[in-house]
MARKOL-467749 format. One record per residue (C-alpha): residue in one letter; z negated, x negated, y. Coordinates in steps of 0.05 Angstrom, whole numbers, plus 5000, padded with zeros to 4 digits. Each point is the difference from the previous one (the first is absolute). Layout:
N
AZXY ...
***
This chain:
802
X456675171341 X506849845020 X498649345053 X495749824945 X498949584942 X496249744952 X501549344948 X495350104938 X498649284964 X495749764947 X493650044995 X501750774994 X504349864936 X498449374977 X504649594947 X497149724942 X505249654949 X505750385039 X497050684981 X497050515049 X492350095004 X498450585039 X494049875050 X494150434991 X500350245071 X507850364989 X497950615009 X495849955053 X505749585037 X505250544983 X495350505034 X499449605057 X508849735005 X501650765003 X494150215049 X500650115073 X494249525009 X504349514975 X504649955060 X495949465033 X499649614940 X507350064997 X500749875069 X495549315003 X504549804935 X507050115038 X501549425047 X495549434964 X503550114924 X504149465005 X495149495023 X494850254945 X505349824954 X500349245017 X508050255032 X503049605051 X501950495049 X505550574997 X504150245050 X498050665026 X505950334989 X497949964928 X492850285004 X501550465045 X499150794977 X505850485025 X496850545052 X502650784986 X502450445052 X498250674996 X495450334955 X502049854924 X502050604948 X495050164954 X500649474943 X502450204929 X493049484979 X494649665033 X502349354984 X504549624950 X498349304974 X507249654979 X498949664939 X504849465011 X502349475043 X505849705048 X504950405033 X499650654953 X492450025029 X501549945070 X506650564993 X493750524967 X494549855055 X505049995056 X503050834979 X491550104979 X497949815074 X505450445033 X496950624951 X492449865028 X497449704940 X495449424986 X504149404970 X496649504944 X502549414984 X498849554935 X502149314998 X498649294950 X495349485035 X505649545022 X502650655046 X494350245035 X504149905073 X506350234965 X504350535045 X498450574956 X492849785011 X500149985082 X504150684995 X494450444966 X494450305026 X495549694937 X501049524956 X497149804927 X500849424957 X501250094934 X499949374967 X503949304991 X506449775014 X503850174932 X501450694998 X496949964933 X494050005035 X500650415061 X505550575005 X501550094935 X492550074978 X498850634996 X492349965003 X499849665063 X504450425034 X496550694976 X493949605021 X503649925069 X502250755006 X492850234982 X496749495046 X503750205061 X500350724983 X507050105006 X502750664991 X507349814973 X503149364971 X507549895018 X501449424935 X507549805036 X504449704958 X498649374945 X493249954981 X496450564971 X505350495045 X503050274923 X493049834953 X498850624977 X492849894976 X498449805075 X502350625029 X495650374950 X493549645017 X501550155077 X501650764981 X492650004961 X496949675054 X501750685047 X505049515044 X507250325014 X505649514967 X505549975041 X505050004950 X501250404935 X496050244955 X498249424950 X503650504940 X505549945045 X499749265004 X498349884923 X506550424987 X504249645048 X497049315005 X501849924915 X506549975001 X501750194927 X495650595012 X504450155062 X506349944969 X497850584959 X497350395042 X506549965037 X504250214945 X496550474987 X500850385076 X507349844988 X500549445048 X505449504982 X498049364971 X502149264973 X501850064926 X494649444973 X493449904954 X494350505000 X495549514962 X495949415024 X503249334976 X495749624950 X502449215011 X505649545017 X503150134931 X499150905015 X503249825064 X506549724981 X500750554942 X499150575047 X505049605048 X504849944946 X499450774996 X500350195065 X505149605017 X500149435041 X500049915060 X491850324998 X494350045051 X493449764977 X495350325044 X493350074996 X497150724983 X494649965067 X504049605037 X502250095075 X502849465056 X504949664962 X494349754955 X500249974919 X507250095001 X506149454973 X507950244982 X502049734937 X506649924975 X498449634941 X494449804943 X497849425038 X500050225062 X496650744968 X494549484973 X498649655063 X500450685042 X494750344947 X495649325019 X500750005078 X499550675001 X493850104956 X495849495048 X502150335064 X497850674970 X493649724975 X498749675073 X501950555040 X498450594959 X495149784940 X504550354959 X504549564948 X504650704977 X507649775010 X505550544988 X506849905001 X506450445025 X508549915004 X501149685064 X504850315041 X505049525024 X501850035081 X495350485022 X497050225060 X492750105012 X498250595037 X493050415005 X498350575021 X493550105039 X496150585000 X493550385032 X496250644955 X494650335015 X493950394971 X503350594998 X506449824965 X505349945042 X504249334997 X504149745065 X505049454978 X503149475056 X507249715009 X501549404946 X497549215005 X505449534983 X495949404970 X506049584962 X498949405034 X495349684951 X498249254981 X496450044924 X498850705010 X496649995067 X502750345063 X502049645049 X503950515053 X499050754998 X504350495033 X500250795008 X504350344986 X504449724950 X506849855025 X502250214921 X497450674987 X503250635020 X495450595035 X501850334926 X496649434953 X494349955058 X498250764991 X501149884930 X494849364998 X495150375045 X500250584948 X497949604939 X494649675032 X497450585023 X500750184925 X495749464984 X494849975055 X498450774980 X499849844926 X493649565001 X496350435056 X501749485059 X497449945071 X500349485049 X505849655016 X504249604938 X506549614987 X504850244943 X504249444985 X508150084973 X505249494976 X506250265041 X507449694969 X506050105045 X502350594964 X494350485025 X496150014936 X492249755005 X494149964949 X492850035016 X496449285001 X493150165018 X494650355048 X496249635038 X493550405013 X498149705077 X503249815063 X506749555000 X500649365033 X505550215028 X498250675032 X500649825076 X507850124981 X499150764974 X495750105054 X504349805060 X506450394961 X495150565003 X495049915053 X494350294960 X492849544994 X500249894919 X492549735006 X498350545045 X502150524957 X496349594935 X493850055044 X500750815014 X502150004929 X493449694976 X496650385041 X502750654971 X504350265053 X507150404987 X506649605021 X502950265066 X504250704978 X505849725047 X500249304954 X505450224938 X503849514962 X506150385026 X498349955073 X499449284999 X505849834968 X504050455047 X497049555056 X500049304975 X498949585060 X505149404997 X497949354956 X494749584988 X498949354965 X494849584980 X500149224988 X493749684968 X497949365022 X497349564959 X495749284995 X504649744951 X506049475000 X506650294991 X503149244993 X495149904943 X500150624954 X496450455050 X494249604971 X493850235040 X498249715056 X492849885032 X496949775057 X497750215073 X503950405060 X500349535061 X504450385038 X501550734976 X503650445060 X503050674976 X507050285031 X498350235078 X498750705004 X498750114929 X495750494979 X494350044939 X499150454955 X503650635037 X507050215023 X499649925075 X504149534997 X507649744963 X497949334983 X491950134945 X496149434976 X494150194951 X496049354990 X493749754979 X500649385027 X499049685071 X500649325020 X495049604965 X499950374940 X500049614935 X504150184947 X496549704939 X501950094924 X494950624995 X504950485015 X506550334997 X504749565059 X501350495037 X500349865074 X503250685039 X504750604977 X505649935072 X503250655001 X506250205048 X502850785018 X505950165022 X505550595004 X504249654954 X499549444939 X503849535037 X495250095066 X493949964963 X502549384960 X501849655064 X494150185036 X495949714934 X505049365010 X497649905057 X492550144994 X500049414947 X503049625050 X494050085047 X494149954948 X496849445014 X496849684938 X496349344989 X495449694958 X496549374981 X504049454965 X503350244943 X499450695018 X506650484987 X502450685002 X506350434983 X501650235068 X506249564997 X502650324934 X498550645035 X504549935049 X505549694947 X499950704961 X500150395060 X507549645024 X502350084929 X506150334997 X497750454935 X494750135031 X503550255061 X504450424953 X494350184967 X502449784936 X492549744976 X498850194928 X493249644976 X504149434975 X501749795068 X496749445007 X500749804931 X507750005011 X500249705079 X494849554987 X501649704931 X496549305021 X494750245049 X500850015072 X503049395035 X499250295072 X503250405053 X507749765006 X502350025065 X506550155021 X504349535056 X497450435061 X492749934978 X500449314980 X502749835067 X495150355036 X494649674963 X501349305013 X502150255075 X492150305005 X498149354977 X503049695055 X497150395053 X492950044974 X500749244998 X502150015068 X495950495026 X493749494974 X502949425036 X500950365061 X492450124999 X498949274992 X504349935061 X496250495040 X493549754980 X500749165007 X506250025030 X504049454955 X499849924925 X494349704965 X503849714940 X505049404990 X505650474966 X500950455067 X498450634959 X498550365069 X507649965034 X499749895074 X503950565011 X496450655003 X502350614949 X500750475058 X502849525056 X505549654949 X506349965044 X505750224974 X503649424963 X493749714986 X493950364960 X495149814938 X501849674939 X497150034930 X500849904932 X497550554959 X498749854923 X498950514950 X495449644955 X497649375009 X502849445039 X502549434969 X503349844939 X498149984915 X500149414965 X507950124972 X501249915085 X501350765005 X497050345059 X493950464977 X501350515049 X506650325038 X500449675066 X503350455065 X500749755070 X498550385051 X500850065073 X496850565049 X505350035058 X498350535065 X507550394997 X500750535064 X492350185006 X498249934919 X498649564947 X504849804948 X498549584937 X504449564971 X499849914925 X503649584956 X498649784930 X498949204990 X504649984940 X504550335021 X507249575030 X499149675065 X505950505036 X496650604971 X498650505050 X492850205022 X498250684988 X497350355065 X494250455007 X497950425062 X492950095009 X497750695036 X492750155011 X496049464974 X492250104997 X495349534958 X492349925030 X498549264974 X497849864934 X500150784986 X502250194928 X504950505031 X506449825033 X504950555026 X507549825022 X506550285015 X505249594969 X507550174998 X498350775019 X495249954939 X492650055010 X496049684962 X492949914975 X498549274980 X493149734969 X497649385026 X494849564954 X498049315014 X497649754933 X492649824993 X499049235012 X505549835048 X497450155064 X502850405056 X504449495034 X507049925025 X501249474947 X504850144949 X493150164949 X503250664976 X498950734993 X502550574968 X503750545025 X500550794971 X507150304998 X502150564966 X493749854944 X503449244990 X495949535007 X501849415033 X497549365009 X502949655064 X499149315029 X502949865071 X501449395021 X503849675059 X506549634977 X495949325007 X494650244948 X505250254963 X503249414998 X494249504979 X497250524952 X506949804960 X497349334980 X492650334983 X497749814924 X502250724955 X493450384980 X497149844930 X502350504953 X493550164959 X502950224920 X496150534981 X504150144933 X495049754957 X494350445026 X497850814991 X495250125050 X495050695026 X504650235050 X494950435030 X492150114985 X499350394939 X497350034929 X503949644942 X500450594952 X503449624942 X503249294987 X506350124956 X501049234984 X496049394972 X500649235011 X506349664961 X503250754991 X506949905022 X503350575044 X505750235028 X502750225078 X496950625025 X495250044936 X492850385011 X495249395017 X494050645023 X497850615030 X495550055070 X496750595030 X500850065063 X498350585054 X499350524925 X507249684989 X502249664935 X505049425011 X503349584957 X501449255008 X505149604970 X503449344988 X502749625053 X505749554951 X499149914924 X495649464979 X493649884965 X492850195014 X496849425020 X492350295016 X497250695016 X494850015062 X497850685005 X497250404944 X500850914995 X495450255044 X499049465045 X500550175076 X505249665035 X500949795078 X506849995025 X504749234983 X494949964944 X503249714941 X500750264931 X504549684965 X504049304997 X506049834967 X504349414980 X507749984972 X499449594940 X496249774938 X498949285024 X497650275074 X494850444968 X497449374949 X499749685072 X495950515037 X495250054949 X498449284989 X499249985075 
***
């Protein structure tokens, strides 16, 4: 069954009013999935599934099913269906085909040819595109597991991966769980009830409030008692979700809000509790296998302090802060805990760490980590492999002891997630399709045989729509030392390629910004890193004087390197402006050579006269055998010196995304971008190039163009003050604000949801409400405007009359 598949659609569950409606014939098709007569069926279904589907074709290298050498061990199960989505889906099936055992896939109509899909052996659909109405409906996914007959259910992480009730109904239906026992993850998944249960094994914990908080008004009085600065967190939260810091009544009252309608949308359960925030900590976690029998292994540490509202953005192991004594220490009281509610499978015991050594229990998290590829390449143990064996009630390994791992921890790992979401606006989510997507060369998926890991759920031509968490790969990087596996992640982000449709965005570039951070090099990262570094958001990648120069220097030689095609190819410039030099890049005599004005930004000037960009000249000179650039800023006094950069190897296929070149002894790795809708040219049209993660936007002209670009009419300048608009697709949760309400700077004008995110708009200026166009609950398209504003009494008489 392992070259084959099968893709199960409706009419065998059919949907009526977004609920499932199991087909009379079920049974008799669940007989006949898990039969050997089924094989041709299977067979006749593999190569035509995309064209039944109405698809446009996919590359093979996407529907193609991995071949096994050898003969396979005995699998712990039959088969496991993965009752989730995305790159979590693909990591399970990936580990599941290795063991011998028949994958099955469930995915929401709009991702019936996602990756996860192509990957399986068999695939289900299980309803709609809200998750609502698909994976997190329980009914249609025990419907699933019962209709394809599988013989385990792996639930990932999100979703229904810590819903207790769910793992019950799979544990009655005879199906292994592979996870905990659902006592386990009622115990650990309430986190009041946790909290006890921890104190009482003697595990250290927060000092805080047992009870659930009643209302804004309970939650400023047990604030006040407590002590500020509190955590409001909801009690079956998880991911960052249902939790605010407060540090005062008001912001207590808007944190027991936000938080109680993330809990509600993510969990369905409203219960907020709140505990004394410990200032400057460190987030570390502890993960964790157990078995049937009792015995608990625990793994070196996760740092995961670098946070942004709660939600990790880099993981490393181990921790550059704790000692081997506070490890052993952590290890023990999680081992404390994991044998105090009868645990198996593999779980995350969460600690705030301060500087001092001291740490407090946070939570459990009853399922796999998002960021386990770093424990397992410190380690070098299969987490989901052992899950699987786990589930299918086999012993751990005699030889795997929490001792003898942590006498052989295997250098450092680190994880970055990438996201679809705009670091320049908020890290507001981002949507839209992959048009190019090209991982790091010689990356590896989902296993350690390589330095450089990308688990992903994408390919190009994915869609990343609103349905679902943003989420577009986990990169991780190994090394023998922090610093090596930071600079190998450095430079991993520097050679993921990443592209979307138009307006498409994603946080590789503030990535790379926290990964040259000097605290984060020191490793001085408590969770209010960001907070502190990035007190107004992220303004982009700074580059120092070398880079900079070697920037605008690229510039010049991808510019020249295009018009030196153009000679090739017609032999003289087609243009008026010369932009294709007679003299060729590689046979410039010395004295003589290419010259180019390279503008950061755009050409021209604004309408005070100013230039909108910086302006460098540039000339490419051939000095003893190599290429030199010449660079010298515009503005700069007309004696002033050009700086001088050597250029080594130089490689660049035309038009490729991926530029490498020596410059000054320094290689580097450069991302070339012409921006959709100007044309692949030698004119001065623009395109972006990749440094570092800066972004920069670079126009090269010849000094002629230059020149005449100086008398150009300045852009229009389009005020936008007066306007609040959707800055992605979401759902308006609430309008804070009517028409004629005055308001101040920066004051709550409403809350989207977004990607199970609640976000918070406000104010532009002070000023008036001069109309409302949306309404709460009204879906919203990206631009889409919601609310317009004028500065004074008089203008709002005036926009209303009109």
């Amino acid at each position: 069954h392992h070259s084959e598949r099968a893709i199960i659609h409706p009419p065998f569950l059919r949907w009526r009013f977004g609920a499932v409606s199991v087909h009379p014939l079920r049974r008799a098709m669940r007989r006949f999935i898990t039969s050997s007569s089924a094989r041709t069926f299977r067979a006749s279904l593999a190569t035509p599934a995309h064209a039944r589907l109405g698809s446009a074709a996919v590359p093979s290298t996407a529907t193609t099913t991995r071949a096994f050498s050898g003969a396979a061990p005995e699998p712990p199960l039959e088969s496991v269906l993965i009752a989730n989505r995305g790159e979590i889906a693909c990591r399970v099936i990936t580990t599941a085909r290795k063991m011998g055992m028949r994958t099955i896939a469930v995915y929401s109509q709009p991702e019936a040819l996602a990756r996860h899909v192509q990957l399986a052996d068999e695939a289900i659909c299980v309803g709609g595109p809200n998750s609502s109405e698909s994976y997190l409906d329980m009914d249609n996914v025990c419907a699933a597991i019962e209709a394809t007959g599988a013989k385990s259910v792996h639930p990932g992480y999100g979703f229904l991966s810590e819903n207790s009730v769910f793992a019950e109904r799979v544990e009655a239906m005879g199906v292994a769980f592979v996870g905990p026992p659902s006592g386990a993850i009622d115990s650990m998944g309430d986190k009041i009830k946790s909290k006890q249960i921890a104190i009482d094994a003697g595990v250290n914990c927060i000092p805080g409030f047992q009870g659930v908080i009643q209302d804004e008004d309970d939650a400023c009085k047990v604030a006040r008692e407590v002590g500020y600065p509190v955590m409001i967190k909801a009690s079956a939260g998880g991911g960052g979700k249902g939790m605010r810091i407060a540090w005062n009544d008001e912001e207590a009252k808007e944190g027991y809000r936000l938080s109680t309608e993330e809990a509600i949308m993510s969990f369905g359960d409203d219960r907020l509790f709140i505990e004394k925030f410990i200032e400057e900590p460190h987030h570390i976690e502890i993960q964790l296998l157990a078995d049937h029998d009792g015995k608990v292994v625990c793994f070196p540490e996760r740092e995961c302090s670098v946070q942004r509202r709660n939600q990790k953005v880099l993981e490393e192991s181990p921790s550059a802060l704790l000692t081997p004594e506070v490890r052993s220490e952590m290890c023990r009281q999680a081992a404390m805990l994991a044998t105090a509610v009868n645990y198996r499978s593999a779980g995350t015991v969460e600690f705030l760490a301060d500087k001092h050594g001291n740490f407090y229990f946070l939570e459990m998290n009853t399922r796999l980590q998002v960021e386990h590829p770093v424990t397992e390449y410190v380690s070098g143990v299969d987490l989901v492999e052992h899950m699987l064996k786990i589930a299918g009630k086999q012993p751990l390994p005699a030889d795997l002891t929490t001792e003898s791992i942590a006498k052989n921890i295997k250098g450092w790992a680190l994880e970055a997630r990438v996201y679809a979401e705009d670091p320049f606006r908020g890290f507001l989510p981002s949507t839209g399709s992959l048009l190019d997507y090209r991982e790091p060369e010689g990356c590896t998926a989902f296993n350690l045989e390589s330095n450089v890991r990308v688990d992903s759920g994408v390919r190009e031509g994915t869609e990343i729509s609103t349905y679902y968490d943003p989420m577009i790969s986990k990169l991780v990087t190994h090394g023998a030392t922090r610093d090596e596996c930071i600079d190998r992640m450095s430079d991993a982000l520097n050679r993921y390629v990443i592209l979307g449709t138009a307006g498409f965005a994603h946080n590789a570039s503030f990535l790379a910004d926290l990964c040259r951070h000097p605290r984060f090099r020191r490793a001085e990262t408590p969770t209010s890193f960001i907070e502190e570094e990035y007190p107004d958001g992220f303004q982009g990648v700074q580059l120092d004087e070398q880079e900079t120069l070697h920037a605008v220097a690229t510039a010049a030689m991808i510019q020249a390197t295009r018009a030196e095609r153009e000679v090739m190819q017609v032999g003289t410039s087609s243009d008026g402006y010369n932009s294709a030099p007679e003299a060729s890049l590689f046979d410039a005599g010395a004295g003589g050579g290419d010259e180019w004005v390279v503008v950061q930004g755009l050409p021209g000037n604004d309408e005070a006269g100013e230039p909108n960009g910086t302006a460098y000249h540039t000339r490419i000179v051939d000095e003893d055998g190599g290429l030199v650039v010449e660079v010298r800023a515009m503005a700069a006094d007309a004696g002033a010196v050009a700086a001088r950069v050597r250029v080594g190897d130089y490689s660049w296929q035309l038009e490729q995304p991926l530029l490498e070149v020596e410059m000054d002894g320094v290689a580097r790795v450069v991302q070339y971008h012409t921006p959709s809708g100007t044309g692949g040219g030698t004119r001065a049209c623009g395109f972006n190039l990749g440094l570092c993660g800066a972004v920069l936007p670079m126009n090269v002209l010849t000094p002629k163009e230059h020149e005449l670009y100086q008398h150009m009419l300045a852009p229009e300048v389009v005020d936008t003050a007066n306007f609040v608009h959707s800055p992605m697709p979401g759902v308006l949760v609430s309008l804070s604000v009517e028409p004629g309400q005055h308001i101040e700077n920066g004051q709550e004008i409403c809350v989207m949801e977004a990607m199970k995110m609640q976000n918070v708009l406000r104010s532009p200026r002070a000023g008036i409400v001069a109309e409302c166009h949306a309404e709460a609950g009204q879906k919203l398209d990206v631009d889409q405007l919601i609310v317009s504003l004028v500065s004074e009494e008089a203008d709002l008489n005036e926009e209303l009359a009109a």
